[in-house]
C-alpha positions as CSV (number, residue, x, y, z in Angstrom):
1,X,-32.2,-26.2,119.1
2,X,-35.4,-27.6,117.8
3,X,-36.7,-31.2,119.3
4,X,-38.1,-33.8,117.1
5,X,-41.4,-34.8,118.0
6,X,-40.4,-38.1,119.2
7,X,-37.5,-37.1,121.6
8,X,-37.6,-37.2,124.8
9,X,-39.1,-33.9,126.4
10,X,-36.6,-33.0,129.4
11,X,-39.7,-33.7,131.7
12,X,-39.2,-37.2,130.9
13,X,-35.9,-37.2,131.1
14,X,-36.1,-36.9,134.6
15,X,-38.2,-39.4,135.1
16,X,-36.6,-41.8,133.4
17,X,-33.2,-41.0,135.5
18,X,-35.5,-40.9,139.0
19,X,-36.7,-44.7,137.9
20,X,-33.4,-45.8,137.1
21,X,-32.4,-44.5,140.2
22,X,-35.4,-46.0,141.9
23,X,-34.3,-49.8,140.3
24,X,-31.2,-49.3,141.7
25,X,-32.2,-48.5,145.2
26,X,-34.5,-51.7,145.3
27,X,-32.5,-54.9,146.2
28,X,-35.3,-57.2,144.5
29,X,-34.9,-55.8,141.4
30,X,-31.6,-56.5,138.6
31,X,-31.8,-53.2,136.9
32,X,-28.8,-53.9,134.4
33,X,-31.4,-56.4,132.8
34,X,-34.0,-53.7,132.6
35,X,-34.6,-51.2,130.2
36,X,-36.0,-47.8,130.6
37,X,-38.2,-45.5,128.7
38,X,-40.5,-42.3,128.8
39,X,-42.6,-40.9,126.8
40,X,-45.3,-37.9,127.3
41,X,-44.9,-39.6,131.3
42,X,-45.6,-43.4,130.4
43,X,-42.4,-45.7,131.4
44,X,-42.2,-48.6,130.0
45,X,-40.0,-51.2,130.7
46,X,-38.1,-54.3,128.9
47,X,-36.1,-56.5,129.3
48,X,-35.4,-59.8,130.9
49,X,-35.9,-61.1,134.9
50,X,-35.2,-63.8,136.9
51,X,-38.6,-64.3,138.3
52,X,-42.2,-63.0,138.6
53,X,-41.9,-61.3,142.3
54,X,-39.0,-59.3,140.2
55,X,-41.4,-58.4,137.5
56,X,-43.7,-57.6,139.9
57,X,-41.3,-55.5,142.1
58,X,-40.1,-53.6,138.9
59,X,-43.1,-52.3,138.1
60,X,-43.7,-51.0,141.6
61,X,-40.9,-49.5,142.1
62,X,-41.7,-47.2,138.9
63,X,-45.4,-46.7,139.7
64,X,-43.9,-45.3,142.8
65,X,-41.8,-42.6,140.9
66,X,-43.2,-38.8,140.9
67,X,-44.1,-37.7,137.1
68,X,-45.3,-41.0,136.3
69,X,-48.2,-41.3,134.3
70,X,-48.9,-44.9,133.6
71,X,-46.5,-47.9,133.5
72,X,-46.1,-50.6,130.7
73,X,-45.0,-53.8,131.4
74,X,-42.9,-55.3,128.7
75,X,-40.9,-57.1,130.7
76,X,-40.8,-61.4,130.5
77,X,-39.5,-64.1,132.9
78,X,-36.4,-66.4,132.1
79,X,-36.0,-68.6,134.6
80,X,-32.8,-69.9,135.3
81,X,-32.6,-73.8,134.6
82,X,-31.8,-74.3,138.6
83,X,-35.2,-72.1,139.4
84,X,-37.8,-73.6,136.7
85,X,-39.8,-76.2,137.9
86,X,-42.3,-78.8,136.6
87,X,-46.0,-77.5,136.3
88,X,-47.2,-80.6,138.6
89,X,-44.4,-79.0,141.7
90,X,-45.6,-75.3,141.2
91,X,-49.2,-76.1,141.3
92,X,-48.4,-78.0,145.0
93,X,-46.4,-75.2,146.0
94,X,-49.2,-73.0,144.6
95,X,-51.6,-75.3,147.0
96,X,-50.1,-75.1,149.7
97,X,-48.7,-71.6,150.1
98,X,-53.1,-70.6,149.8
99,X,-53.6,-73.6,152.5
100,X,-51.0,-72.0,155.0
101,X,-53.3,-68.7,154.6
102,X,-55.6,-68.5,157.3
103,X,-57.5,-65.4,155.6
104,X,-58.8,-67.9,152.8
105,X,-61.2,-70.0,152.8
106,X,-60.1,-73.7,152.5
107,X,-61.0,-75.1,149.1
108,X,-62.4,-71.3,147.3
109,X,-59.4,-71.4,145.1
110,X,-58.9,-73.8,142.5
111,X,-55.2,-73.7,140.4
112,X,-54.4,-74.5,137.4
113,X,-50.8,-74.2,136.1
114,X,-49.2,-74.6,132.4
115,X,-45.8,-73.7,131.4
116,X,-45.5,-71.4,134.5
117,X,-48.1,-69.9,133.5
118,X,-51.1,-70.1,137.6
119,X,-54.5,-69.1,136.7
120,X,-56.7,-68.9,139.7
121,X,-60.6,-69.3,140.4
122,X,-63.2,-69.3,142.3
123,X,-64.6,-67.3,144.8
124,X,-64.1,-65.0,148.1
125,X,-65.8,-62.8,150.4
126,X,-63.5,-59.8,150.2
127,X,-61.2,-58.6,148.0
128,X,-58.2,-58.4,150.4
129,X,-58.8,-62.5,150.2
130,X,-58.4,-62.6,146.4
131,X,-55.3,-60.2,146.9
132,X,-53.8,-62.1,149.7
133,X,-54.3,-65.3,147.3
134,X,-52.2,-63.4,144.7
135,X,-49.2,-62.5,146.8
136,X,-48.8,-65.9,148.1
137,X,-48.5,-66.7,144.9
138,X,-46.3,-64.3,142.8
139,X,-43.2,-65.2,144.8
140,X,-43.1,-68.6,144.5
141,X,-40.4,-70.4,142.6
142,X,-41.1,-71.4,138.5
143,X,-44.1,-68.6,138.8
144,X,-43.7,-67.2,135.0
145,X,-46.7,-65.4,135.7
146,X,-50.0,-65.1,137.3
147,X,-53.6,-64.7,135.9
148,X,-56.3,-64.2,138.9
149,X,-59.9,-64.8,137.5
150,X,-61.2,-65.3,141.3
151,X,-64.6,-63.3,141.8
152,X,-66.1,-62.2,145.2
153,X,-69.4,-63.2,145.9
154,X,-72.4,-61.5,145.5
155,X,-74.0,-59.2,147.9
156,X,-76.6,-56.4,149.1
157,X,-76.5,-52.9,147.5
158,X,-77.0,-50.0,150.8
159,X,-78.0,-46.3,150.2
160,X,-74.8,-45.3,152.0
161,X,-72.6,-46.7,150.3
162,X,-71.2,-44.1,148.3
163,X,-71.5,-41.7,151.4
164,X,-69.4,-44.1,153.6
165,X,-66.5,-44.4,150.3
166,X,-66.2,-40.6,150.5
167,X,-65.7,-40.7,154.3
168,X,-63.2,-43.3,153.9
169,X,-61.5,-41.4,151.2
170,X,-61.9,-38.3,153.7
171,X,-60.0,-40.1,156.4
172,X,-57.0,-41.2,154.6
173,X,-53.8,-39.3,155.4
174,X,-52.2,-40.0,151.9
175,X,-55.0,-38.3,150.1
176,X,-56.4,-35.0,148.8
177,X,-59.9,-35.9,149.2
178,X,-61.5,-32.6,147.6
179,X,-59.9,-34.0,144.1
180,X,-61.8,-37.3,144.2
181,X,-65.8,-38.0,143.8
182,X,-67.5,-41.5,144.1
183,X,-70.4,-42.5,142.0
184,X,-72.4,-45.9,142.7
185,X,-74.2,-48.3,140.6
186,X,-75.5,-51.3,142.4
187,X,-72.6,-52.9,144.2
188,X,-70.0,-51.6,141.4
189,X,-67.9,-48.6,142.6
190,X,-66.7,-46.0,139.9
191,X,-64.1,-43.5,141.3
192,X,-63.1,-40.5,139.1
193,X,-60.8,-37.0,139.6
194,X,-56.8,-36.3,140.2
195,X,-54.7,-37.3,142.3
196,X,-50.7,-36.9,142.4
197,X,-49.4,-40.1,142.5
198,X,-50.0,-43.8,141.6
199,X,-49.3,-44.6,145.2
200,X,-52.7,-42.2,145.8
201,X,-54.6,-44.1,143.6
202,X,-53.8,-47.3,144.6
203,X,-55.2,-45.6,148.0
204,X,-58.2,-44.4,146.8
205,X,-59.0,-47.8,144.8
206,X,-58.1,-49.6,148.6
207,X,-60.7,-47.0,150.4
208,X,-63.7,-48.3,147.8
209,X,-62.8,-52.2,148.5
210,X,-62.9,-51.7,152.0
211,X,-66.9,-51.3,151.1
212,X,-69.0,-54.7,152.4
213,X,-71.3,-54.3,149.4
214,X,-68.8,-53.5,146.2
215,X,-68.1,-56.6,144.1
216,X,-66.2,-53.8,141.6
217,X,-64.3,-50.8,141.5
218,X,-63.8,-49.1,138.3
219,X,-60.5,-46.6,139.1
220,X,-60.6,-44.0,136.4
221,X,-58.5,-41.3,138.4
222,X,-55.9,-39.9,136.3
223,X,-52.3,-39.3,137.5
224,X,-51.4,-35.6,137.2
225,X,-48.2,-34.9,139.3
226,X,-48.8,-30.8,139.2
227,X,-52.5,-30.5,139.5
């Protein structure tokens, strides 16, 4: 039986029943109000959700799926009317959740919130800072999403740098280092090869922030589940 360019190849097939499968195994996610498709290994999703953190968890939960390629997020937020909230109560929720985090700086963040919609700015030493700031936002209540514009400050290039990236890369557990290489340019970081997984190049992205003198790290590893 011939297949028409567009169908579904059966590789994709089984990706698109393991994320189903994966939805339904993950409590903070509503998978009956989420849709499901592959194509050449890209899932993308739509539908409707209850919050953000759902949104947020969704997408996770198929990054985290063998045989995925690349996820697209077509998914919005429909509050309920008992969880939406003014802007002027989100953005003192928003305040206050940064203020109870002792990793962050008092007063680096500045928020500004409309329609649901928190944008953040300012800056940070490190980048686990600007990504602490963004889970302590993302599940708060009337969050309809999340735009992070904070920057982390500027610092001194070293000569090891990309040595001491490749040794961090070599230490990891959860990856195949021999697939990865590191290239440097100033303080920006550019990582390229193959790795299995998203989860791995989430990994490898976390190994290059770790740096003290990276203000940017370009990932450009490309998922390929059989390399």
């Amino acid at each position: 039986m011939n297949t028409s360019p567009n169908s579904p190849s059966n590789d994709d097939l089984t990706v698109k029943e393991e994320v189903e499968e994966e939805l339904l195994w993950n409590p903070e996610v509503d998978p009956a109000r989420i849709g499901v498709s592959v194509h050449d290994g890209v899932v993308t999703l739509t539908g409707e959700v209850r919050t953000f953190a759902e949104r947020i968890a969704a997408t996770e939960a198929a990054m985290a799926v063998r045989g995925v390629l690349s996820v697209a997020d077509d998914l919005t937020v429909d509050l309920a009317d008992e969880a939406a909230q003014s802007d002027t109560h989100v953005a003192h929720a928003v305040l206050d959740a940064l203020a109870r985090d002792t990793a962050i700086p008092a007063g680096a963040i500045t928020v500004e919130v409309r329609d649901g919609t928190v944008t953040l700015k300012g800056e940070v030493e490190w980048n686990h800072q600007r990504e602490g700031a963004r889970r302590d936002v993302e599940h708060l209540p009337g969050v309809r999403f999340l735009d992070s514009r904070i920057e982390l400050s500027r610092r001194p290039s070293a000569s090891d740098t990309e040595e001491r990236i490749r040794r961090a890369i070599v230490r990891n557990a959860q990856l195949d280092a021999s697939h990865i290489h590191v290239s440097i340019d100033g303080t920006v970081a550019t990582i390229t090869g193959e790795v299995r997984s998203w989860a791995e190049k989430r990994q490898a992205s976390l190994s290059a922030w770790r740096s003290p003198h990276v203000t940017s790290v370009h990932n450009e590893i490309k998922v390929k589940p059989s390399y």
